[in-house]
Backbone as a ProteinNet text record, in pm:
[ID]
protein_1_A
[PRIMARY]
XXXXXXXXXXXXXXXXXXXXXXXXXXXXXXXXXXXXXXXXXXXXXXXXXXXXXXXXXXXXXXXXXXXXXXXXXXXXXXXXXXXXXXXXXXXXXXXXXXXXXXXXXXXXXXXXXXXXXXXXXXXXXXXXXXXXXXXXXXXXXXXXXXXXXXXXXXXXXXXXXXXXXXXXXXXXXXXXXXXXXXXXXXXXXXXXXXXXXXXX
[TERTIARY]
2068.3	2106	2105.6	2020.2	2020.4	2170.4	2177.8	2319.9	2315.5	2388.5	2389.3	2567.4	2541.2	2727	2773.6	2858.8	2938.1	2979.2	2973.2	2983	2863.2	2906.2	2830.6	2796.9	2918.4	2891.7	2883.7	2816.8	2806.7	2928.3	2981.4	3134.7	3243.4	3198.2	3298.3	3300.4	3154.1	3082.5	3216.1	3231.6	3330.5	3231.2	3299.3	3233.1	3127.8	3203.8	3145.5	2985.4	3002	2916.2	2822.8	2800.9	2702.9	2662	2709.9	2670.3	2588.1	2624.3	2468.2	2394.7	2372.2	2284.6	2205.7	2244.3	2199.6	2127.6	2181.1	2107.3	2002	2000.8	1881	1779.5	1796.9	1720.1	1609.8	1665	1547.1	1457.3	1421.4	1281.3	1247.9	1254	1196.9	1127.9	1239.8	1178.5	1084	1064.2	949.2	860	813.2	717.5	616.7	730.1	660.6	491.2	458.7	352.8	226.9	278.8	191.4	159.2	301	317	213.5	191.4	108.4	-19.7	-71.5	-161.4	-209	-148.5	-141.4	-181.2	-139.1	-183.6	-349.2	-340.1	-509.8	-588.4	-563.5	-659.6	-683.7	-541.2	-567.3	-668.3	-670.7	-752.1	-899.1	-942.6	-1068.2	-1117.1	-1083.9	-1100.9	-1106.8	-1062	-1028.9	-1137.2	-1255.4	-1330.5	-1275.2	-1253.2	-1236.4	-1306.9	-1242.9	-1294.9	-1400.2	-1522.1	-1647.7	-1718	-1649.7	-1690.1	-1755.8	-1882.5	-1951.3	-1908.9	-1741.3	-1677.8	-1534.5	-1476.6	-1352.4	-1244.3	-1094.5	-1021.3	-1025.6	-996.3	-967.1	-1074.8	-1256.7	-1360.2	-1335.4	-1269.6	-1221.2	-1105.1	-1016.2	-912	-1024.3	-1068.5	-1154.1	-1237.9	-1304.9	-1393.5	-1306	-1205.8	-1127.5	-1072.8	-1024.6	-989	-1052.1	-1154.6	-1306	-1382.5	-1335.2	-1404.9	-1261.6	-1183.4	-1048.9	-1056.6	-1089.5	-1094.5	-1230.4	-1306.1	-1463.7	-1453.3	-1343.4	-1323.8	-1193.6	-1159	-1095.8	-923.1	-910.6	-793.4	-701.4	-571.4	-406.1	-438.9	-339.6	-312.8	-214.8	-162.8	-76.2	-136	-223.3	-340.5	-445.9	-476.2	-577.6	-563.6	-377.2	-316.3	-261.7	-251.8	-215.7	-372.4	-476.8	-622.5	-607.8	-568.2	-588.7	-524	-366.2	-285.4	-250.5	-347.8	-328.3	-298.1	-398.4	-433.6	-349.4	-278.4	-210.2	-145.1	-38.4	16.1	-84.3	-199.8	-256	-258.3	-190.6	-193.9	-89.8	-6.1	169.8	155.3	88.1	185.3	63	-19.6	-150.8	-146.4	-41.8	-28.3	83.8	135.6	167.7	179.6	28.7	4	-5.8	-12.5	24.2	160	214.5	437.9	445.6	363.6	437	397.8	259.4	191.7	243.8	269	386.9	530.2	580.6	668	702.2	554	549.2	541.1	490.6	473.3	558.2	652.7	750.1	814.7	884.6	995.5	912.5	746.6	707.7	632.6	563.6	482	512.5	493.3	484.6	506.5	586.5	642.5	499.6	440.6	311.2	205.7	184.4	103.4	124.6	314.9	385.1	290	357.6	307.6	184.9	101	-44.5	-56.9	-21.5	-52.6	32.9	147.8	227.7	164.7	55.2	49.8	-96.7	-186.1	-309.9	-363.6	-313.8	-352.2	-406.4	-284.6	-307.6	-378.5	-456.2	-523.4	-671.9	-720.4	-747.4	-877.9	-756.3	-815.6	-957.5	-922.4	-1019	-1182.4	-1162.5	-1379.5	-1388.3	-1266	-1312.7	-1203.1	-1116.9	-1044.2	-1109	-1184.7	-1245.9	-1351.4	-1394.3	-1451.7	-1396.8	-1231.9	-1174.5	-1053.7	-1125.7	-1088.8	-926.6	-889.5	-774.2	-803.2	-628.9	-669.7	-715.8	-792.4	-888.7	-804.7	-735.4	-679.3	-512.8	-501	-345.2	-305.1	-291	-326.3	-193.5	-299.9	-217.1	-90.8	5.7	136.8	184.6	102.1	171.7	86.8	39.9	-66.9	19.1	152.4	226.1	275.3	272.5	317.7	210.5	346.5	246	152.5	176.5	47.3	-43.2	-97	-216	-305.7	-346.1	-447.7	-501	-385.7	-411	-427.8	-407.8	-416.4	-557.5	-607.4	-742.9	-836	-785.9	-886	-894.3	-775.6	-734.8	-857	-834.4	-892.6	-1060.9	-1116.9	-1268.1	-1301.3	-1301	-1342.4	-1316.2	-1194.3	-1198.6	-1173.5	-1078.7	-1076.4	-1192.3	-1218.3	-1311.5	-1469.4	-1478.8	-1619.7	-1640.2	-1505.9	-1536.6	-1552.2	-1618	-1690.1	-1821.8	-1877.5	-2079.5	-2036	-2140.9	-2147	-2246.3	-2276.9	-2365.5	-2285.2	-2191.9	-2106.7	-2059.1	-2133.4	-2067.2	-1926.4	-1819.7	-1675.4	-1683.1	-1581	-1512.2	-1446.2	-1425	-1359.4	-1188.4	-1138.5	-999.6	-936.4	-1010.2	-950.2	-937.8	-1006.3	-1032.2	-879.3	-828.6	-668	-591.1	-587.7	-496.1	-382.8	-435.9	-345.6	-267.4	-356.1	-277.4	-207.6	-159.9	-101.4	45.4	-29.9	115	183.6	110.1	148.4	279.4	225.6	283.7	403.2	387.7	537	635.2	590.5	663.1	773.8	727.8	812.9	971.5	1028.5	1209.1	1206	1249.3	1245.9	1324.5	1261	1327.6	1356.7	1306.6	1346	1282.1	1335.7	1313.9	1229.7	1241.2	1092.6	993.5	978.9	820.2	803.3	898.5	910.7	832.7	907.8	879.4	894.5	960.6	994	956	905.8	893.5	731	663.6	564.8	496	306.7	217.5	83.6	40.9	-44.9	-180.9	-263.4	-445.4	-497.3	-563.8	-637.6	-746	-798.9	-926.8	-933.9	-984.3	-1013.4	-1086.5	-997.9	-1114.2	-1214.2
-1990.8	-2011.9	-1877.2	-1877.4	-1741.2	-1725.2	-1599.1	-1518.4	-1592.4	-1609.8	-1610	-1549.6	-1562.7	-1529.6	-1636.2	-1684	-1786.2	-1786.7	-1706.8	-1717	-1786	-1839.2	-1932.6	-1855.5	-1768.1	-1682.5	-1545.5	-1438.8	-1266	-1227	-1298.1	-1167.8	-1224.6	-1338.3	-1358.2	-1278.2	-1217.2	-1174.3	-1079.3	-1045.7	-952.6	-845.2	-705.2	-611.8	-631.6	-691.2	-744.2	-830.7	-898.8	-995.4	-936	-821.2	-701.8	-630.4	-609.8	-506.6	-544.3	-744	-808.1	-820.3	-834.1	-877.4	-724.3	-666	-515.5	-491.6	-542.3	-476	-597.9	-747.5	-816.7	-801.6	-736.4	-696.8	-564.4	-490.7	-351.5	-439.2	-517.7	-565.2	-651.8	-680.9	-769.7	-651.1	-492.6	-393.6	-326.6	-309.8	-248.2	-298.5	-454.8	-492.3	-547.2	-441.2	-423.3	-416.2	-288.1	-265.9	-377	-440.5	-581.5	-698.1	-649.3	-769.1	-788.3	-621.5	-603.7	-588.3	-595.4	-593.7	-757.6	-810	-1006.8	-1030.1	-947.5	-968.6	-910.2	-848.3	-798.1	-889.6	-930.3	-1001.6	-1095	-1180.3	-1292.1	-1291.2	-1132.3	-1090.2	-1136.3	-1121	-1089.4	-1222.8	-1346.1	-1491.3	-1541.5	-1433.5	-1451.9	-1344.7	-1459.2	-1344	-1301.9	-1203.3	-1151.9	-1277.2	-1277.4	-1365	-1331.9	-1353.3	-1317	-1224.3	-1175	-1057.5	-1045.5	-960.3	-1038.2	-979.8	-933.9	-901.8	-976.3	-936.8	-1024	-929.1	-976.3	-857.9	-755.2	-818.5	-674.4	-600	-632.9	-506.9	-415.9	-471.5	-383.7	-274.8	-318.3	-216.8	-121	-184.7	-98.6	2.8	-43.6	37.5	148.3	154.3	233.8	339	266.2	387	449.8	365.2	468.1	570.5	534.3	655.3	747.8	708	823.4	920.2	860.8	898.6	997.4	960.3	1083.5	1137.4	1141.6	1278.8	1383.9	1353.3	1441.3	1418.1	1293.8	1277.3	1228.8	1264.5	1247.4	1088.6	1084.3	947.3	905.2	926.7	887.2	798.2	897.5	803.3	737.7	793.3	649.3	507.4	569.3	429.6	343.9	436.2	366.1	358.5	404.5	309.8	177.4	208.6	76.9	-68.2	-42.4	-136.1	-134.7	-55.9	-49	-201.3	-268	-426.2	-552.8	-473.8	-565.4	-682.9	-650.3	-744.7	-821.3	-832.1	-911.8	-1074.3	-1102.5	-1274.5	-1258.8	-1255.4	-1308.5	-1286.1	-1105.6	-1102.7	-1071.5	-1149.9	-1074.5	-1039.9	-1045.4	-1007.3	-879.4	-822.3	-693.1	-701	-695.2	-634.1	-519.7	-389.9	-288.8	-241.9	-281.9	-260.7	-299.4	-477.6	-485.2	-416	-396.8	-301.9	-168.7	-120.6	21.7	-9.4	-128.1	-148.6	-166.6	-200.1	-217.5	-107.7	23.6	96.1	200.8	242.9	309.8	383.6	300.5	329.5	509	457.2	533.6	620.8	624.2	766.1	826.2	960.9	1023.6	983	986.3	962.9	955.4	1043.2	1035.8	967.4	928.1	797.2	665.4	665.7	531.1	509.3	671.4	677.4	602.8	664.1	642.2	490.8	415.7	301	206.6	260.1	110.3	172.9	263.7	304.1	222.1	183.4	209.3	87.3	19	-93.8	-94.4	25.5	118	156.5	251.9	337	280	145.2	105	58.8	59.9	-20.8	71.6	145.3	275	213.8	126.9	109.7	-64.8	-137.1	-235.8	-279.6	-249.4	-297.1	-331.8	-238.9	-272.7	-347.6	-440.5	-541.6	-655.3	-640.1	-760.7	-730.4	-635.7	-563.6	-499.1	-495.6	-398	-241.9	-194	-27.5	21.9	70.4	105.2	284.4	334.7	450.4	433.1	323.8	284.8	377.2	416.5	534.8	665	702.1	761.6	835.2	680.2	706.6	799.2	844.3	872.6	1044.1	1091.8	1197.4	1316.4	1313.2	1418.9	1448	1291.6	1294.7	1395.2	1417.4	1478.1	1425	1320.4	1224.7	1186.1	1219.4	1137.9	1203	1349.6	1378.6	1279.1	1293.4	1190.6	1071.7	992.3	850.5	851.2	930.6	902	926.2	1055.8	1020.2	976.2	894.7	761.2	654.1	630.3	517.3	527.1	693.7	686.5	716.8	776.3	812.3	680.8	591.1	558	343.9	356.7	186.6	154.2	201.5	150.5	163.1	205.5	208.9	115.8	79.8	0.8	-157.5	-169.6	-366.6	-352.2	-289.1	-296.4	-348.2	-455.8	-531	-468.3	-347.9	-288.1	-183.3	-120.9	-20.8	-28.4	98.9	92.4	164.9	44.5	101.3	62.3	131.1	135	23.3	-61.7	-179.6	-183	-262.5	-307.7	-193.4	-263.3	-181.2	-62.7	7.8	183.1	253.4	161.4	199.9	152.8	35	-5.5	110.4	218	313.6	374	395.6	493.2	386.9	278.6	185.6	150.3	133.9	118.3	331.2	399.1	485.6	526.4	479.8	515.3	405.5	288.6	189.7	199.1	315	290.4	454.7	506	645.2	542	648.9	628.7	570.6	521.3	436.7	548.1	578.4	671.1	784.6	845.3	983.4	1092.6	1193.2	1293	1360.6	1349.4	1510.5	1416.8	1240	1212.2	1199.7	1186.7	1127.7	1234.8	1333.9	1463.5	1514.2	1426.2	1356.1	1484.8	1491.2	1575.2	1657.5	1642.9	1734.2	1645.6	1689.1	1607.9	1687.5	1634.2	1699.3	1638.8	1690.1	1697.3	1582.2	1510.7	1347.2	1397.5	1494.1	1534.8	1708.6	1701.7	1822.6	1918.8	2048.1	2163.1	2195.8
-2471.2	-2331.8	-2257.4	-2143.9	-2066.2	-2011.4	-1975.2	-1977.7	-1793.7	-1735.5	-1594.7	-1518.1	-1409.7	-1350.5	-1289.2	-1232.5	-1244.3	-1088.6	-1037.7	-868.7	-826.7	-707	-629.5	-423.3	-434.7	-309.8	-358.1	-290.7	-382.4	-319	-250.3	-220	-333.5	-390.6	-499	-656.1	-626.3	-792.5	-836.8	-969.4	-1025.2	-1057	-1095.6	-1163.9	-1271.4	-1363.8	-1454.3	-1446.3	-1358.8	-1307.1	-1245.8	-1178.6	-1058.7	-1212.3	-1314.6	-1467.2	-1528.7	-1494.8	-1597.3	-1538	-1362.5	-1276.3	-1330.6	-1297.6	-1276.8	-1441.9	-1572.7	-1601.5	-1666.2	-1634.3	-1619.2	-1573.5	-1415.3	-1324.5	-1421.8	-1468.1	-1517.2	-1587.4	-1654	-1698.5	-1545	-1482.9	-1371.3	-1271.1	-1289.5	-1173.6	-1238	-1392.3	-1471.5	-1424.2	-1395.7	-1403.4	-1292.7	-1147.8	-1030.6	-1030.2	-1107.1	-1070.7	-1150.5	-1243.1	-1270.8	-1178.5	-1130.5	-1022.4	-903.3	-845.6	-786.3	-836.5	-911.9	-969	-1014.8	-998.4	-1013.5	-874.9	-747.3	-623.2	-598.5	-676.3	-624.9	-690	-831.2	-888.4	-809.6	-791.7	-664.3	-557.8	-473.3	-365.5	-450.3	-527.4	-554.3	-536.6	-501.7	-482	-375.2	-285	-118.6	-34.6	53.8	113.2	273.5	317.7	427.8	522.6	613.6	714.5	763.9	771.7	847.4	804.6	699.6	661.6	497.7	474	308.3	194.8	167.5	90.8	60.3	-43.1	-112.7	-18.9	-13.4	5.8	-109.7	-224.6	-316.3	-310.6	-304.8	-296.9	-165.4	-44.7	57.6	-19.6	-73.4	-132.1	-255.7	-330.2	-447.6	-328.7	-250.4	-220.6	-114.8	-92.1	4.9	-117	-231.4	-336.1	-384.1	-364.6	-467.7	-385.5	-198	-152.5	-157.7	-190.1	-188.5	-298.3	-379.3	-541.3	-479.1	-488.1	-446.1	-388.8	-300.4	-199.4	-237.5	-378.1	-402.3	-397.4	-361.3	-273.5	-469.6	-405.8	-534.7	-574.5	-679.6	-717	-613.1	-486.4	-400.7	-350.9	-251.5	-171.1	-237.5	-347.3	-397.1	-410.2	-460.7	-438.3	-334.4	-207.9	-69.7	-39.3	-71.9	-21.1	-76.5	-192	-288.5	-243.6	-218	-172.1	9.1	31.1	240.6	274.9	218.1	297.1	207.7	119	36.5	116	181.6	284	316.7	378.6	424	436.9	293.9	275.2	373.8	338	372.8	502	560.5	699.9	795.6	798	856.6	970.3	1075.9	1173.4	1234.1	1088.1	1037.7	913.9	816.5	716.4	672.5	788.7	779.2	738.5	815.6	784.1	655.9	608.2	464	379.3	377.6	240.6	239.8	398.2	368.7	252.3	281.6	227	92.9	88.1	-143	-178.2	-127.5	-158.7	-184.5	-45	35.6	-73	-213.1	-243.7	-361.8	-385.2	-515.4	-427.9	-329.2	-296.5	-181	-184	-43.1	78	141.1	296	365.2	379.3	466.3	441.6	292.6	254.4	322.9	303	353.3	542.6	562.5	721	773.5	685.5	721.1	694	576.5	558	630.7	707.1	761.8	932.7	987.5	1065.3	1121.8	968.2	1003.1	1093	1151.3	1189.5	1331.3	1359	1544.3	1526	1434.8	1409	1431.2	1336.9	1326.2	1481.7	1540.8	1704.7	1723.9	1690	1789.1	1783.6	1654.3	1620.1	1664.3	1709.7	1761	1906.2	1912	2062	2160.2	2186.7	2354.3	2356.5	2237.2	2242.9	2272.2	2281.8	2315.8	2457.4	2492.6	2613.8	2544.3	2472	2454.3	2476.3	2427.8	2465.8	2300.1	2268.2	2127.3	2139.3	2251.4	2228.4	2177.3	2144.8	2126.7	2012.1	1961.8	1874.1	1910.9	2068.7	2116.9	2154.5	2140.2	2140.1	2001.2	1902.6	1826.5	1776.4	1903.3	1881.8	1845.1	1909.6	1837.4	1688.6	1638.7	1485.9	1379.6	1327.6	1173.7	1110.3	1105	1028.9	1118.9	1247.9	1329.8	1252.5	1249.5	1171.8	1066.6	973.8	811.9	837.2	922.8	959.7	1040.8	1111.2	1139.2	1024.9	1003.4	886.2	758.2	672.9	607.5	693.6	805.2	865.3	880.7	926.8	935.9	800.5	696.2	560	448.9	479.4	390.6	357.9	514.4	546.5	633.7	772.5	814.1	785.4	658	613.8	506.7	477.1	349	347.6	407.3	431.8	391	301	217.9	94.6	116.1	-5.3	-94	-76.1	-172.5	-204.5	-160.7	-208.9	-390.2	-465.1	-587.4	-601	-576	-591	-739.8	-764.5	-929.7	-956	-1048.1	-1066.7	-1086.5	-1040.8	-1060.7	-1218.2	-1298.8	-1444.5	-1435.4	-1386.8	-1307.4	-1243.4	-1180.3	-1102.8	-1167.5	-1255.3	-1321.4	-1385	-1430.9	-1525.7	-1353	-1262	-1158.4	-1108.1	-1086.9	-1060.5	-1092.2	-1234.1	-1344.4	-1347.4	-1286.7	-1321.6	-1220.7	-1074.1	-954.9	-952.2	-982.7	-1001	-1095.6	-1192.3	-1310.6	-1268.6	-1132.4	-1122.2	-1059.8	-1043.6	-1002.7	-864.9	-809.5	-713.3	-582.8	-481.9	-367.2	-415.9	-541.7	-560.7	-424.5	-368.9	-304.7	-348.4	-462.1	-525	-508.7	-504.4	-502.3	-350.6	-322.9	-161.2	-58.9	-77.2	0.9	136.6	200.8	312.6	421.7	522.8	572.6	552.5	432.6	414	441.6	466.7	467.5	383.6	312.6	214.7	261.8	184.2	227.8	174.5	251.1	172.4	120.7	167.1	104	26.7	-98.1	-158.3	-90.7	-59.5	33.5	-49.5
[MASK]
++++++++++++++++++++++++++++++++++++++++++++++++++++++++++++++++++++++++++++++++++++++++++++++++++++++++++++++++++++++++++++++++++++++++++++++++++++++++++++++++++++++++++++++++++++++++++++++++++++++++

């Protein structure tokens, strides 16, 4: 018989009761980064709307130009999972896929990926008469640099169905590598710095 607690509201739980939750919970948070990795496979079944690729070859091929340009296991892995959100929140899939991410890499990865959606506008808006400079509002931030060019080098190029990206199995280790760190630690976080997407 599985162990369970015996409250029915959480302001009733005892100490005791928050000790087993808590330490049930560490095999369920190990196995984050499978979890996400159960979401991409999924992607690979789902084609972009209109477009002659799967979602996950959009994420492969965004990591694989990250990966060739030199770029950390941070950002290979925010190329990788940018569009993750996409099922659930497609109308801010940017914010959620920041959010899977948030707790294991770099502040400015988070930036760029819960950012890129504004960013984004610049190569199609004013086909639907929007402002394609919406962007803008955020020209003073530290990250506009990294977010444009996150967006021209490495998301908005990646819709060729002839593109040889690297396969799923390829990130798997940087994956499990980046979910399996401490959750909000400061030394991965870095809060404040912004580092180079591309190798000088």
């Amino acid at each position: 018989m599985s162990e369970t607690v015996n409250f029915t509201q959480m302001k009733d739980g005892t100490r005791e009761e928050y000790a087993l939750l808590q330490k049930l919970e560490k095999p369920f948070l190990a196995r984050t980064g499978e979890r996400v990795l159960e979401e991409l496979r999924r992607q690979e079944h789902i084609t972009l709307e209109g477009y002659p690729i799967t979602r996950l070859e959009h994420g492969l091929q965004s990591a694989t130009r990250a990966e060739r340009d030199g770029a950390d296991i941070d950002w290979i892995v925010g190329a990788l999972l940018h569009d993750i959100g996409d099922g659930l929140a497609p109308q801010n899939h940017d914010r959620m896929s920041a959010e899977v991410i948030r707790p294991f890499v770099r502040w400015d990865v988070t930036w760029v990926v819960e950012h890129h959606g504004i960013f984004q506008m610049l190569y199609y808006a004013h086909h639907y008469n929007w402002d394609r400079n919406a962007r803008d509002q955020f020209r003073d931030h530290p990250c506009f640099d990294s977010c444009a060019t996150f967006c021209e080098r490495w998301d908005q190029a990646s819709f060729d169905p002839d593109f040889d990206s690297q396969p799923l199995d390829h990130f798997v280790p940087m994956v499990h590598e980046v979910f399996a760190r401490k959750a909000h630690n400061p030394e991965i976080l870095r809060t404040g710095e912004v580092s180079p997407l591309v190798a000088s």
